[in-house]
NUZA-456431 format. One record per residue (C-alpha): residue number from 0; x, z, y; residue in one letter. Coordinates in Angstrom, 3 decimals. Example, Ala and Ser with C-alpha at 12.3 -4.5 7.8 and 13.67 -1.06 7.14 Angstrom:
REM residues 2
ATOM gutor     east       up    north pator
ATOM     0   12.300    7.800   -4.500     A
ATOM     1   13.670    7.140   -1.060     S
END
This chain:
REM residues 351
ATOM gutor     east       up    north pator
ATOM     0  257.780  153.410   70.522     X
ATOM     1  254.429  151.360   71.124     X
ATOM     2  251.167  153.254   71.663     X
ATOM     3  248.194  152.319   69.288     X
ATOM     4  245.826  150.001   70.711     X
ATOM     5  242.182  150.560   70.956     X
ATOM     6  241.802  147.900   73.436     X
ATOM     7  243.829  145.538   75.445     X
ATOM     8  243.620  147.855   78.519     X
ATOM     9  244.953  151.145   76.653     X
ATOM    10  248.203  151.353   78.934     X
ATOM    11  246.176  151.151   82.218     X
ATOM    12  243.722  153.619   81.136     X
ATOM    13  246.457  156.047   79.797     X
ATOM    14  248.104  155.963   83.071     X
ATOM    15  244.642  156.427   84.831     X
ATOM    16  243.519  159.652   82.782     X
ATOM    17  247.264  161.629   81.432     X
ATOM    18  248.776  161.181   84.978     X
ATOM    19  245.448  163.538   86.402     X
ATOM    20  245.241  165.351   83.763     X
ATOM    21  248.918  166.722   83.334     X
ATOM    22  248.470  167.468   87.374     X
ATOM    23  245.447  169.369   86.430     X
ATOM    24  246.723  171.076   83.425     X
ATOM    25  250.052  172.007   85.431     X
ATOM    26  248.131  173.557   88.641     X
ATOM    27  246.040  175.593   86.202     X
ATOM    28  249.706  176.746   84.263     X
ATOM    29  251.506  177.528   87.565     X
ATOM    30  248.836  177.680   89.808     X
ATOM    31  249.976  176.775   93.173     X
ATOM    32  254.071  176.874   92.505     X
ATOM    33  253.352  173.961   90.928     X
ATOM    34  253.474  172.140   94.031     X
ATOM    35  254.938  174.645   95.969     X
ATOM    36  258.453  174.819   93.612     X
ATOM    37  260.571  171.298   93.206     X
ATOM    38  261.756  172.435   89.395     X
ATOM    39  258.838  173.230   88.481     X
ATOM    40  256.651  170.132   89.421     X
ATOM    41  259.376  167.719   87.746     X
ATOM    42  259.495  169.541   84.588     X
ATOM    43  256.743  170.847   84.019     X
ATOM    44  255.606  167.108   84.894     X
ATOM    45  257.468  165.537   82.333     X
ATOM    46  256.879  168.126   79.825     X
ATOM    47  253.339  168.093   79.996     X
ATOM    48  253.109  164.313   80.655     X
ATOM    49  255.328  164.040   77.110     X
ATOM    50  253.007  166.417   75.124     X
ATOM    51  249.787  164.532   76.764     X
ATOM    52  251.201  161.667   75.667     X
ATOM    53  251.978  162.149   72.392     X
ATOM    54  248.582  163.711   72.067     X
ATOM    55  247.183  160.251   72.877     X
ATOM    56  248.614  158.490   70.660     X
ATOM    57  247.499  160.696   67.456     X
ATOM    58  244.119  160.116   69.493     X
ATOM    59  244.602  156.427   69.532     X
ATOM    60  245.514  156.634   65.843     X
ATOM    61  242.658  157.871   64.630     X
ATOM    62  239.999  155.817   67.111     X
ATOM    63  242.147  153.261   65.265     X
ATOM    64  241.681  154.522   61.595     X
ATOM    65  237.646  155.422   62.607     X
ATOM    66  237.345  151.328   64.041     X
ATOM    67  239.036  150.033   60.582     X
ATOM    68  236.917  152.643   58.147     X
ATOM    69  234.007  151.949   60.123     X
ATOM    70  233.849  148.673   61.825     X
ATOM    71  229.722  147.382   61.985     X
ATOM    72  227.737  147.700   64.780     X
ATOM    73  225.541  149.328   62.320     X
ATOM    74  228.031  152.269   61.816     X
ATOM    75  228.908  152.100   65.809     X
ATOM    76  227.477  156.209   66.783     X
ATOM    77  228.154  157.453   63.447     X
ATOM    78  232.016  156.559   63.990     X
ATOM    79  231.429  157.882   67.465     X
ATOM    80  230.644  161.151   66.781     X
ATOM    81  233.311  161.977   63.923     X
ATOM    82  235.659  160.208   66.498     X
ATOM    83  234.727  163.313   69.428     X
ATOM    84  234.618  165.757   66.726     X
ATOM    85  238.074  165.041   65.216     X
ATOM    86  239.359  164.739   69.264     X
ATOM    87  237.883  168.280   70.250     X
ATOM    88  239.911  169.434   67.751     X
ATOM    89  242.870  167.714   68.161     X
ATOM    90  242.537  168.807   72.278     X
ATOM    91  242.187  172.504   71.263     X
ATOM    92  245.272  171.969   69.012     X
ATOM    93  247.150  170.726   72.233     X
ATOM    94  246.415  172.996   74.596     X
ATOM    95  247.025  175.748   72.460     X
ATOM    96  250.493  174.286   71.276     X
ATOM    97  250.953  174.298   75.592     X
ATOM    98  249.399  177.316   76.286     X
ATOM    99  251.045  179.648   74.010     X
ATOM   100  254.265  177.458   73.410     X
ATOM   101  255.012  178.020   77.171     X
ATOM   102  254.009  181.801   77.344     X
ATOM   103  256.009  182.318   73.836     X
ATOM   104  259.570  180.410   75.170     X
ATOM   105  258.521  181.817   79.019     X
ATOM   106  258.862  178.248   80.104     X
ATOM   107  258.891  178.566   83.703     X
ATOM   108  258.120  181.968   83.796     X
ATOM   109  254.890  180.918   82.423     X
ATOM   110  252.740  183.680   81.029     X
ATOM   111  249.337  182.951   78.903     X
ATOM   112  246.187  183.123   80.666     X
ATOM   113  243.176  182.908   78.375     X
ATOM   114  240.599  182.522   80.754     X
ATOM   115  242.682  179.644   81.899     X
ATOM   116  242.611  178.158   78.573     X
ATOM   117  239.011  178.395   78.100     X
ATOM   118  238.520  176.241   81.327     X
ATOM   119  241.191  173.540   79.938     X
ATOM   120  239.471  173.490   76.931     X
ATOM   121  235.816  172.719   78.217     X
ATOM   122  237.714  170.255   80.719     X
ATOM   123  239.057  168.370   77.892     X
ATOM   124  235.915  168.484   75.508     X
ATOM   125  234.522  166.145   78.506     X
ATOM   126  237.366  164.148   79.078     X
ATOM   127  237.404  163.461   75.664     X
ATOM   128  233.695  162.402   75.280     X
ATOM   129  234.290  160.389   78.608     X
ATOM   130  237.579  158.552   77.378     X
ATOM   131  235.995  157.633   74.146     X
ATOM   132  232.728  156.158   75.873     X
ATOM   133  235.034  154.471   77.933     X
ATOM   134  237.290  153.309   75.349     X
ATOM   135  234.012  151.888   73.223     X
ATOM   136  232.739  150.471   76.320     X
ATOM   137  236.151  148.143   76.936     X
ATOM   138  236.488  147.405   73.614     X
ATOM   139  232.719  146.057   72.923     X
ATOM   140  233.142  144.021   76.444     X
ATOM   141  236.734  142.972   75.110     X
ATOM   142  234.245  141.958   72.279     X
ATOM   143  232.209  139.879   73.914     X
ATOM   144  234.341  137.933   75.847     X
ATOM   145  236.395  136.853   72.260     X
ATOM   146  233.215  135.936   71.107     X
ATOM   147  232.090  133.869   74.029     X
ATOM   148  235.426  131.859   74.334     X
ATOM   149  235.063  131.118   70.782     X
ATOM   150  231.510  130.175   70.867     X
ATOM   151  232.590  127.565   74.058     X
ATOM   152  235.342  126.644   71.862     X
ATOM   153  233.527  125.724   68.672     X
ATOM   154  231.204  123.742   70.687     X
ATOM   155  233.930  122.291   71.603     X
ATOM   156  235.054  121.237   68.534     X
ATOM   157  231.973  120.227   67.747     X
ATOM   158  232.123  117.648   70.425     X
ATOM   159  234.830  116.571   70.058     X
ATOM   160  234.337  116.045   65.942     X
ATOM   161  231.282  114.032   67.208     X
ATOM   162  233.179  111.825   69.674     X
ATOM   163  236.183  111.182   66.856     X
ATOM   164  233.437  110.590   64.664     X
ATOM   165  231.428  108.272   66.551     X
ATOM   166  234.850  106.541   68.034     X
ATOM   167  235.872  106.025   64.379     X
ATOM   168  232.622  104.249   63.359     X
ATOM   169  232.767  102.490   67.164     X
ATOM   170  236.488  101.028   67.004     X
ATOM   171  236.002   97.485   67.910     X
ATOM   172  237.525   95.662   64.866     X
ATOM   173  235.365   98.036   62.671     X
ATOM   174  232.369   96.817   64.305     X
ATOM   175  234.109   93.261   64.054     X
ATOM   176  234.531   93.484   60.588     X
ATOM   177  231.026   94.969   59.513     X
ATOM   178  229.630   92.294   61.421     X
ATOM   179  231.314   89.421   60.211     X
ATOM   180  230.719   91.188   56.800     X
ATOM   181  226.764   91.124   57.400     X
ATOM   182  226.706   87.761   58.438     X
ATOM   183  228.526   86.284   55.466     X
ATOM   184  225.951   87.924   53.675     X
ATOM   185  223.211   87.072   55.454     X
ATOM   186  224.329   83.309   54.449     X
ATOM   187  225.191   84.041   50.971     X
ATOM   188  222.928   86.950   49.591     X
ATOM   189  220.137   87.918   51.896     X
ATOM   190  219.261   91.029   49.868     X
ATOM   191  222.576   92.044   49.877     X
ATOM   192  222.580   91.767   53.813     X
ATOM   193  219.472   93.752   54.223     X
ATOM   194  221.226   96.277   52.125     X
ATOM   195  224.469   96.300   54.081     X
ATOM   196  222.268   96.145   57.689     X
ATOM   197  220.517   99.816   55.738     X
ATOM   198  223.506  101.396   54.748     X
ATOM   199  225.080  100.975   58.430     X
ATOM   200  221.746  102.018   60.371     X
ATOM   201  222.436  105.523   57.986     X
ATOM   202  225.992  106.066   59.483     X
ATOM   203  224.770  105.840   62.722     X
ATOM   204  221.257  107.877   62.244     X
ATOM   205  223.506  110.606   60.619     X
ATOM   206  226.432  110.614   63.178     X
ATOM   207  223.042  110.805   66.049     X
ATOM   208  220.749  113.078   64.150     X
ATOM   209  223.699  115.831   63.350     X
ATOM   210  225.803  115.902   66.616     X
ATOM   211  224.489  119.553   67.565     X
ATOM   212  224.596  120.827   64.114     X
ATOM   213  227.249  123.488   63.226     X
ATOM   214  226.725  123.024   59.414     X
ATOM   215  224.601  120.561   57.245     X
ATOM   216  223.550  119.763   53.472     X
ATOM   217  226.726  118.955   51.403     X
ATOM   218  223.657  116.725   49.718     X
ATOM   219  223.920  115.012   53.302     X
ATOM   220  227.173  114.503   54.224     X
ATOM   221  227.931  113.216   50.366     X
ATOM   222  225.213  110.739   51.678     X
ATOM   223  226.830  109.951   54.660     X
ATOM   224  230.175  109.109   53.079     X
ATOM   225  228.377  106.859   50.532     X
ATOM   226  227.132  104.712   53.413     X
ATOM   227  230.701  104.651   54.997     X
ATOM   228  232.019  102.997   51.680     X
ATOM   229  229.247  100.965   51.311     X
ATOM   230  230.415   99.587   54.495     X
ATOM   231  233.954   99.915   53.966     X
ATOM   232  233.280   98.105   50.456     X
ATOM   233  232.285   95.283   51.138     X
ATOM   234  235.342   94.213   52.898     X
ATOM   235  237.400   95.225   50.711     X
ATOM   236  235.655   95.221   47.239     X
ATOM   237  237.605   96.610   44.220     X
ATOM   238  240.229   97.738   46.769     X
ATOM   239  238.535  101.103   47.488     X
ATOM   240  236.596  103.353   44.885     X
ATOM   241  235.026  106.403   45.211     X
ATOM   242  233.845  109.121   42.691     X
ATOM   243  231.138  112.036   43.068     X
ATOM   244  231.507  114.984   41.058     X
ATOM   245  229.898  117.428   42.796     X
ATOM   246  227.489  120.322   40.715     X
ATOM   247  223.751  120.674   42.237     X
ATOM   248  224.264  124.101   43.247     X
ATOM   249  227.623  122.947   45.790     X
ATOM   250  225.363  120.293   47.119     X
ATOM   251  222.560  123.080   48.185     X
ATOM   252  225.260  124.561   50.085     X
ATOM   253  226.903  123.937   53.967     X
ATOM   254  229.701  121.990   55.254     X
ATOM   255  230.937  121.279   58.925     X
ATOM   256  229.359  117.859   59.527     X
ATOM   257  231.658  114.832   59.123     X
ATOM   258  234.239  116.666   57.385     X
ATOM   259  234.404  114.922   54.434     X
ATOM   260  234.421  111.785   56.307     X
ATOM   261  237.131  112.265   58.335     X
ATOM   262  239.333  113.660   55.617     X
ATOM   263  238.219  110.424   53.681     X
ATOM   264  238.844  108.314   56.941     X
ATOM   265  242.321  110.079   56.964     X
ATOM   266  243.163  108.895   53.172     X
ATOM   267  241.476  105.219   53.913     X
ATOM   268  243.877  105.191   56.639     X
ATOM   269  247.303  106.188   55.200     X
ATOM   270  247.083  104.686   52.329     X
ATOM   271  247.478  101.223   51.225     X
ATOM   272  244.531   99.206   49.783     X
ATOM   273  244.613   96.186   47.578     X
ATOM   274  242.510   94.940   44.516     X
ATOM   275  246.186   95.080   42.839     X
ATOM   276  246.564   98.338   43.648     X
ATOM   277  243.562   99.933   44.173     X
ATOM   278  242.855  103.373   46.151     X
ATOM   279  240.672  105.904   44.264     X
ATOM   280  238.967  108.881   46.094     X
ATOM   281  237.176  111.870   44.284     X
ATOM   282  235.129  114.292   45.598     X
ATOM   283  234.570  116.737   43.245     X
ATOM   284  233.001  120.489   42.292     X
ATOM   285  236.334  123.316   42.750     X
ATOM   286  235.623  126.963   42.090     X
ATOM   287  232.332  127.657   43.060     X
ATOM   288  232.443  127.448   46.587     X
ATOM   289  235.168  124.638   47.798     X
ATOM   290  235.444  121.042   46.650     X
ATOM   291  238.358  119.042   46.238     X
ATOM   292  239.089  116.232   47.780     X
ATOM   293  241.382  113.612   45.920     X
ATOM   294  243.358  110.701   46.166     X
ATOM   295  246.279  108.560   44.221     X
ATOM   296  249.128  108.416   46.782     X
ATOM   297  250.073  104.833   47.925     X
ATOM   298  251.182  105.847   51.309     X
ATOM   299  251.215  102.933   53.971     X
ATOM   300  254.742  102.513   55.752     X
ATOM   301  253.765  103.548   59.300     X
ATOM   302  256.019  105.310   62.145     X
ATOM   303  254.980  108.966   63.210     X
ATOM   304  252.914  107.804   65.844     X
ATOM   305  250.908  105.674   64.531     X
ATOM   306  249.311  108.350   62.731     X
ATOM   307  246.754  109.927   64.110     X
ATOM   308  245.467  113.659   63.332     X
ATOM   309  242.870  114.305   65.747     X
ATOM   310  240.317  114.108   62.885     X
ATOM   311  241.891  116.326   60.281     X
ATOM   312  243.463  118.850   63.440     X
ATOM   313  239.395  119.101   64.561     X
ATOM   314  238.712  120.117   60.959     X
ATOM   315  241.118  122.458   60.921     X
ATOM   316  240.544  124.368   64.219     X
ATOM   317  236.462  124.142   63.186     X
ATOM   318  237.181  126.119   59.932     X
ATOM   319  239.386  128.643   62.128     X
ATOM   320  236.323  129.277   64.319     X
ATOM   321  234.135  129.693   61.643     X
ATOM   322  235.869  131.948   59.010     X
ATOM   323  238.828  132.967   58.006     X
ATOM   324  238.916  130.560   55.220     X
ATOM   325  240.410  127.019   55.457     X
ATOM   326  241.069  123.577   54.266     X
ATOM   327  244.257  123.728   51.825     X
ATOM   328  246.482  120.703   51.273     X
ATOM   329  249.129  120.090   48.436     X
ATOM   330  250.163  117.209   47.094     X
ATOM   331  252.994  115.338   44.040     X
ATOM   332  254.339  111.850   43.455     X
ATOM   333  251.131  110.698   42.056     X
ATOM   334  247.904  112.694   44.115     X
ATOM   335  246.992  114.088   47.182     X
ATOM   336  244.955  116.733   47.439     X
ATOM   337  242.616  118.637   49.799     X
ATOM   338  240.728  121.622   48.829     X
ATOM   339  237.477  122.281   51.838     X
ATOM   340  235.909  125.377   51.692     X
ATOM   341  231.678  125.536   51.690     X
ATOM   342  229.412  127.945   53.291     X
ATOM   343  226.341  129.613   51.977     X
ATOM   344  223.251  129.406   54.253     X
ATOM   345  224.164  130.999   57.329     X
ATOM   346  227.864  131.467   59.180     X
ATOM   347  227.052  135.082   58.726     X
ATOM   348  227.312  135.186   54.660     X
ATOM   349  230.216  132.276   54.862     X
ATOM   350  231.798  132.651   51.221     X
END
């Protein structure tokens, strides 16, 4: 049978406060034949330490029950005190059930003692106000270190989204290829080059200006991914489209920055593009509170390997950090789909 678990640590701490405690509680049953008398100390050991037990573990259920009913910081003493309330209780329930169990089946030769009890009692009115202190204290530390490992590990991502980011913008041929895109243009449409020169500065202003950011403007990164297929445009022209339906109010609200990118990246790159068959990405407005991400399946003919998910694995491990929502994927013969959740204002209110 496994014991409810207030905190990681529950087992050691059992074993640090029932083993005591059932020697205490025995020496003040038998008093000193308790040590003194082999068959007594083993069974009235295991007895007791059986009874304790199971008396922690109703304990542990209801810490359990208090935590789940009651789980804000906000609500932290409140839950406290109905927690040493309920546990006085259940401790005078206990001893009683040992007390006057073992004086009413003479285990041992036990007989009741009810100045004896009265001691017990107070004895485990402390312990119990101890234990649960304790047990709070653990589990807020417990607490902080989760929260700490995934603050380091969301900054993590973060960097990491950056470097993919940046690397994806960086690779040499698509520097190659914007380049010997801007200086056709520069020869044949000078306008258009200064256009094309403006549109590129923005991908790497944005990629500079939002590398420490945990969430930005939908507004901006719709932005952003305009400039990328500006860029991405002009080599290929009618090859690539891409469509904006997004409503004002999703725009107001937060995204992960270069998440639509990279999940755009992801569909540039597995799909094949060709004025003959042209590939068509929407981003539009989905419920009130995710857009969707869409695209007409042409997949390229590539092995395993060649693919590669960092990008759209980053996104995925960013949304686990930040909520319990996440990016959902589904797909037919025709589309692909990806549905990305948004945030409100602040990681707190995430909706």
């Amino acid at each position: 049978m496994r014991l409810p678990q207030y905190t990681s640590k529950d087992n050691y701490i059992l074993l640090a406060v029932l083993i005591p405690m059932s020697v205490l509680l025995n020496y003040a049953l038998f008093g000193a034949r308790y040590f003194k008398e082999l068959p007594v100390f083993a069974a009235a050991g295991i007895v007791t330490f059986i009874i304790l037990t199971l008396s922690w573990m109703a304990h542990g259920w209801v810490a359990i029950t208090l935590r789940n009913r009651l789980p804000h910081e906000s609500q932290t003493n409140k839950r406290l005190i109905i927690a040493i309330c309920l546990f006085t209780l259940m401790t005078g329930i206990t001893l009683t059930m040992v007390f006057w169990g073992y004086d009413y089946i003479g285990f041992l030769g036990y007989t009741l003692n009810e100045k004896t009890f009265t001691g017990a009692y107070i004895v485990g009115f402390v312990s119990n106000i101890f234990v649960t202190l304790l047990h709070e204290g653990v589990s807020r530390f417990e607490n902080w270190k989760t929260t700490l490992l995934e603050t380091e590990q969301l900054k993590k991502e973060y960097l990491q989204s950056q470097l993919i980011g940046l690397k994806s913008q960086m690779r040499p041929h698509f520097l190659f290829n914007s380049l010997n895109s801007l200086s056709s243009l520069i020869n044949e449409n000078p306008e258009e080059a200064e256009k094309f020169l403006d549109e590129m500065s923005k991908v790497y202003r944005y990629l500079l200006k939002n590398n420490e950011e945990q969430l930005v403007k939908v507004k901006d990164e719709l932005s952003f991914l305009q400039s990328y297929f500006y860029i991405l445009k002009a080599r290929h022209g009618d090859g690539i489209t891409l469509e904006i339906d997004v409503s004002d109010a999703q725009k107001e609200m937060n995204i992960p920055p270069l998440t639509l990118q990279m999940l755009a990246e992801a569909t540039f790159n597995y799909n094949t593009v060709s004025k003959h068959s042209p590939l068509t990405v929407s981003i539009t407005s989905c419920d009130e509170c995710d857009v969707l991400i869409q695209n007409n399946r042409q997949k390229r003919v590539m092995n395993d390997e060649d693919f590669d998910k960092s990008g759209i694995e980053n996104i995925i491990n960013k949304y686990k950090l930040l909520s319990d929502r996440h990016i959902k994927f589904s797909a037919d013969e025709d589309y692909h789909r990806m549905q990305v959740p948004l945030f409100s204002n602040h990681l707190s209110n995430a909706v």
